[in-house]
C-alpha positions as CSV (number, residue, x, y, z in Angstrom):
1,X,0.0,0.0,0.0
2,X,0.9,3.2,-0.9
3,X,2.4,6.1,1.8
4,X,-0.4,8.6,0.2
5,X,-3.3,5.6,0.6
6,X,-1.6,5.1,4.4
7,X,-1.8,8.7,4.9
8,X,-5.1,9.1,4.2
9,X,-8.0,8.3,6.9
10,X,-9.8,5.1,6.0
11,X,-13.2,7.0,5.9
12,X,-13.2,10.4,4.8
13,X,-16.4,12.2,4.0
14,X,-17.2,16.0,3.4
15,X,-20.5,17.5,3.6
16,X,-21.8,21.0,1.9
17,X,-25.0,22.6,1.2
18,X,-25.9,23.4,-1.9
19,X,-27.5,26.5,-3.5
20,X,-31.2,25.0,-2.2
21,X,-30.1,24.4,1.1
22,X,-30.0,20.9,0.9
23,X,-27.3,18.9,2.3
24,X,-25.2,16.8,-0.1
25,X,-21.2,14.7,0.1
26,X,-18.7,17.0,-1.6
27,X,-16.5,14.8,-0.6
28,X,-16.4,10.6,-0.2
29,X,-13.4,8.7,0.3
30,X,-13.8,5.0,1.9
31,X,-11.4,1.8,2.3
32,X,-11.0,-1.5,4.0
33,X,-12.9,-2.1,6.2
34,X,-15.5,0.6,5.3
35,X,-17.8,0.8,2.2
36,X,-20.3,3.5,1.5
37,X,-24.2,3.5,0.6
38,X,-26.2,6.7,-1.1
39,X,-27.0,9.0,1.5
40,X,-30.9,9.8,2.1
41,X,-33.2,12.9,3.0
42,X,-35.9,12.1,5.6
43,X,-36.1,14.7,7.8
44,X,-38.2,18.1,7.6
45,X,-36.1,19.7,10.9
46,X,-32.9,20.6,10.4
47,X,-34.3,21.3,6.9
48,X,-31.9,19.5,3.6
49,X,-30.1,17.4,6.3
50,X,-28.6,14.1,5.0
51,X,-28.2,10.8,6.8
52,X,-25.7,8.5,5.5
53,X,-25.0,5.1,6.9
54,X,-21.3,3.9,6.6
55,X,-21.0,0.1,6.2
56,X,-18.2,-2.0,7.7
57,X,-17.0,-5.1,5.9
58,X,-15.5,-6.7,8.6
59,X,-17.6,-5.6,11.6
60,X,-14.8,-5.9,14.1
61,X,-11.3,-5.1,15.0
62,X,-8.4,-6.9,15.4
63,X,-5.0,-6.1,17.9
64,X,-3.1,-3.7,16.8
65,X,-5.8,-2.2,13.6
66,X,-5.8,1.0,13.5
67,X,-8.6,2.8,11.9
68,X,-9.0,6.5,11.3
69,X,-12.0,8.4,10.3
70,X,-12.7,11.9,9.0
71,X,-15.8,14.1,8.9
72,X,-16.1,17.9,7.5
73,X,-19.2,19.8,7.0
74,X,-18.6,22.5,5.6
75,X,-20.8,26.4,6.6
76,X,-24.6,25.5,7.0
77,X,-24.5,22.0,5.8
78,X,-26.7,19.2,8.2
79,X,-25.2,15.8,8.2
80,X,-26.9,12.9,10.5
81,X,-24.2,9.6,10.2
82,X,-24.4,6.6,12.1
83,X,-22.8,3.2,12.3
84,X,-24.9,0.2,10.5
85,X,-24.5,-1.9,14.0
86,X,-22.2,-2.7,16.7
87,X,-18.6,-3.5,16.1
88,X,-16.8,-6.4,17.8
89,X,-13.4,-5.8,19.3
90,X,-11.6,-9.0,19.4
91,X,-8.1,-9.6,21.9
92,X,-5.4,-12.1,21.9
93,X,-3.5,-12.5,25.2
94,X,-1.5,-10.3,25.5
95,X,-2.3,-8.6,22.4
96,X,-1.7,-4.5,21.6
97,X,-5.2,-2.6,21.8
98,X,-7.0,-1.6,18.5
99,X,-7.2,2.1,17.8
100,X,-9.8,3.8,15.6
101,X,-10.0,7.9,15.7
102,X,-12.0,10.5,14.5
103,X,-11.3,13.7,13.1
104,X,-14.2,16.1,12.8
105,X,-14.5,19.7,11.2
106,X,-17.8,21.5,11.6
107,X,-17.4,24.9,9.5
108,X,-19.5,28.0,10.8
109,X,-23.7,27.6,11.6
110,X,-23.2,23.5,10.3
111,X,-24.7,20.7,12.2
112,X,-24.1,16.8,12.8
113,X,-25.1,13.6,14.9
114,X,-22.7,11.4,14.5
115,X,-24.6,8.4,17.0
116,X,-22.4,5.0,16.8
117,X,-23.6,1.6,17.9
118,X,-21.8,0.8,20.7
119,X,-18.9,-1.6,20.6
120,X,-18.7,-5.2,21.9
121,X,-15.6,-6.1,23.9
122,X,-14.5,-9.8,23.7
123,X,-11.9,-11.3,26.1
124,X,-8.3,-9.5,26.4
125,X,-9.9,-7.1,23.8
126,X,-9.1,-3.5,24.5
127,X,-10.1,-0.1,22.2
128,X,-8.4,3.1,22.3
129,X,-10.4,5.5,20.6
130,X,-10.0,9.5,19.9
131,X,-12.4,12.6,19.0
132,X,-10.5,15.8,17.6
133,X,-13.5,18.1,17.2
134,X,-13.0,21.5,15.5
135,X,-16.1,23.6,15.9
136,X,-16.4,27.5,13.7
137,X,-18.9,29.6,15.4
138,X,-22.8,28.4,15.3
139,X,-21.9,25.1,15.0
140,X,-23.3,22.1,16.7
141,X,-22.2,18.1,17.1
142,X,-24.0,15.6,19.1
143,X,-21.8,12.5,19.4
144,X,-22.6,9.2,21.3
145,X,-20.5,6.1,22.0
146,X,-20.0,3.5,24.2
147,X,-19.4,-0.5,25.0
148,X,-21.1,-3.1,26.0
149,X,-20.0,-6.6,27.1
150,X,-21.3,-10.2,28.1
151,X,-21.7,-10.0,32.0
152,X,-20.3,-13.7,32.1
153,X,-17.2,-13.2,30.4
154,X,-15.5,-12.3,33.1
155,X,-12.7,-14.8,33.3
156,X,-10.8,-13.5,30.6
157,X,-12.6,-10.3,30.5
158,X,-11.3,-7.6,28.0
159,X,-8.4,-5.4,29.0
160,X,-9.4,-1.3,29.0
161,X,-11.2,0.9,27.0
162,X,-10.3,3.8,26.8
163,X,-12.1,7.3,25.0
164,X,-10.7,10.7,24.5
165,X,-11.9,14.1,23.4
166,X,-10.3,17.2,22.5
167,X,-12.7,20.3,21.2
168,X,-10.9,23.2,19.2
169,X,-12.7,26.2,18.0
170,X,-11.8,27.8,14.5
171,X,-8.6,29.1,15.4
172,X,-7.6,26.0,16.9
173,X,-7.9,27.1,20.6
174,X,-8.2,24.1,22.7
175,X,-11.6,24.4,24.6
176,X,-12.2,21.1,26.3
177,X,-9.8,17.8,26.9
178,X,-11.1,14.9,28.1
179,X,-10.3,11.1,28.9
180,X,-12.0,7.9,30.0
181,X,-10.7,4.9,31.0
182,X,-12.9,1.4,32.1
183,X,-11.2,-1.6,33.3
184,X,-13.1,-4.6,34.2
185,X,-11.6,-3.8,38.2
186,X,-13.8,-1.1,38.3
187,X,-16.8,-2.6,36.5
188,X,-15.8,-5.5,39.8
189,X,-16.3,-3.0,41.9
190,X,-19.9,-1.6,40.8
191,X,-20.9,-5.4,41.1
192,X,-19.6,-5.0,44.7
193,X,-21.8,-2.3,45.8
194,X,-24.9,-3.3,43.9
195,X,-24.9,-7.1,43.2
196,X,-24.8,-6.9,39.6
197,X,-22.4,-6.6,36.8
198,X,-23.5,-3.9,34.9
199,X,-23.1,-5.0,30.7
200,X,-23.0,-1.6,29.1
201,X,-22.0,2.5,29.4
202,X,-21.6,5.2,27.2
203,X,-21.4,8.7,26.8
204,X,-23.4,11.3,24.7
205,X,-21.9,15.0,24.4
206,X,-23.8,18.0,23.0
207,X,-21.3,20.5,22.0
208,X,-21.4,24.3,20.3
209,X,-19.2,26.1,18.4
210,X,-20.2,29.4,20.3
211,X,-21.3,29.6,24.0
212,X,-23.9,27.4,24.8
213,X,-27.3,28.9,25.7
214,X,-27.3,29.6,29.1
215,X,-30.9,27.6,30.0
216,X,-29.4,24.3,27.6
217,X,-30.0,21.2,29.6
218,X,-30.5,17.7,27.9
219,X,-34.2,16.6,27.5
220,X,-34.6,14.0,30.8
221,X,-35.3,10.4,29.5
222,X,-35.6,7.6,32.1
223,X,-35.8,4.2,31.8
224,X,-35.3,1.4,33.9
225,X,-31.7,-0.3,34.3
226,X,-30.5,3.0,32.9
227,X,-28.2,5.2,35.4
228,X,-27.2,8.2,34.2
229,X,-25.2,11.6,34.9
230,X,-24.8,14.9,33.3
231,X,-22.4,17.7,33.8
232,X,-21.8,21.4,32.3
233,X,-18.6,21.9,30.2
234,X,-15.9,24.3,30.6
235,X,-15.6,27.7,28.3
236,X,-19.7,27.1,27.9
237,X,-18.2,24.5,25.4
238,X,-21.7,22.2,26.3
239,X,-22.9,19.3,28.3
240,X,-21.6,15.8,29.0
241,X,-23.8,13.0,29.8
242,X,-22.8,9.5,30.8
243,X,-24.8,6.4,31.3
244,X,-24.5,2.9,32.6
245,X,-26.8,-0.3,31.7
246,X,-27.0,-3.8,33.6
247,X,-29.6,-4.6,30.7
248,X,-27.7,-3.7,26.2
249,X,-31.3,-3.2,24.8
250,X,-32.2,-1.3,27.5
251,X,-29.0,1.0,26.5
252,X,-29.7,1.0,22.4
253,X,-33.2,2.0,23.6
254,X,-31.7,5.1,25.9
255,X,-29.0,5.9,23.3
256,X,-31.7,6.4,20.5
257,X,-34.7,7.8,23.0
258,X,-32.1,10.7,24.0
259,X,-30.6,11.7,20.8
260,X,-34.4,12.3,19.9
261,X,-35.1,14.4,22.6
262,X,-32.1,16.4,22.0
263,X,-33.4,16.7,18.7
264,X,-36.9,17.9,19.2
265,X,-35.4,20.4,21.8
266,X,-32.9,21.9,19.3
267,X,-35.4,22.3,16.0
268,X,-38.5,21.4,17.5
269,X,-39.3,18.0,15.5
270,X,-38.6,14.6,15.7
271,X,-36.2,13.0,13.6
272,X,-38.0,10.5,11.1
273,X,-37.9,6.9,12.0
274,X,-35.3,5.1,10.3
275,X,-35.0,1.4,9.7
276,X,-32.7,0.9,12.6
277,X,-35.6,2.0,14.9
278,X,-34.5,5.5,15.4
């Protein structure tokens, strides 16, 4: 392979509006493991906003992949993407950690969900993954990941995972750094206090280019074996909101209910249902 084809992410998308306002790929650039579909217009609120889908080939990573990912809207454009189902992360004794990162550009007034399945650890498995976030003025991302395991696969359980954020504004001022790490000591440890092994956590962050409104909160979903927390960001960057699950449908159901809500609160509509039963 070729140092320009290494160079270059292994999904690399770009998004612009055209002169109807509607929401189209300027840019599509896709190789092992991803492939790409069409991308579709379903949704009245944010008007001309496109969803695309990414496929993976493979559906998993291996130790030591790594797997890099790029996203750029550029002023005004609307892009909704989401992953087509939850990746497995496989582990060898032993074995070095698979890394995928994301790179994304939001230019000024542009919006995007970028919601991903969460990921399925298997034994010794660990992921290392990274969001570099550049966001112009009137821009806003919503962006939701997280894990889930088998509660029984505890002896070998996976080794870490591990998620990291940094948020830039358009002159590449660092706003907001943040890192997570989850071992299966401290997953032990919530078992200790509650009797169960929780099987599933993740994270959801609402994030503006400018200064958040002062009054933003995040639309309050509740459902049962759901636990979650949510906190203000530095430099009025946004909110972050974390959640834990002892019950993986129970998440998928909390993932999709809040990025909904958050929806509807921002542009006053529901997003359309989509075949994945968003």
């Amino acid at each position: 392979m070729s140092a320009a084809v290494e160079a270059r992410a292994n999904l690399d998308l770009g998004f612009a509006s055209d002169a109807a306002g509607i929401t189209r790929l300027s840019r599509r650039y896709a190789r092992y493991p991803w492939s790409l579909t069409r991308p579709f217009w379903i949704d009245r609120a944010p008007s001309g906003m496109a969803s695309l889908i990414p496929q993976s080939s493979s559906g998993l990573l291996l130790p030591g992949d790594r797997f890099r990912q790029s996203i750029a809207l550029e002023a005004e454009a609307a892009a909704h993407v989401t992953s087509q189902g939850a990746q497995v992360i496989h582990g060898t004794p032993g074995g070095a950690a698979s890394l995928s990162n994301w790179a994304l550009s939001l230019a000024r007034d542009s919006y995007l969900e970028l919601v991903l399945d969460p990921v399925i650890l298997f034994p010794y498995s660990g992921l290392e993954q990274s969001f570099s976030v550049t966001l112009e003025a009137g821009a806003i991302l919503i962006l939701s990941d997280g894990m889930t395991w088998h509660p029984e696969a505890s002896s070998p359980a996976f080794s870490r995972f591990t998620s990291a954020l940094e948020l830039r504004d358009g002159s590449r001022r660092l706003r907001v750094r943040e890192r997570g790490r989850q071992t299966p000591a401290q997953l032990k440890s919530l078992e200790a206090a509650s009797g169960r092994m929780p099987c599933a956590s993740g994270q959801l962050w609402l994030l503006f280019g400018s200064s958040s409104p002062s009054d933003i909160a995040l639309p309050a979903v509740e459902r049962a074996d759901v636990y979650a927390a949510s906190s203000r960001l530095p430099d009025d960057a946004g909110i972050l909101l974390r959640f834990l699950s002892y019950d993986p449908t129970a998440f998928a159901a909390y993932q999709r209910d809040l990025w909904r809500s958050i929806r509807q609160s921002l542009f006053g509509a529901l997003p359309t249902d989509r075949r994945k039963g968003g």
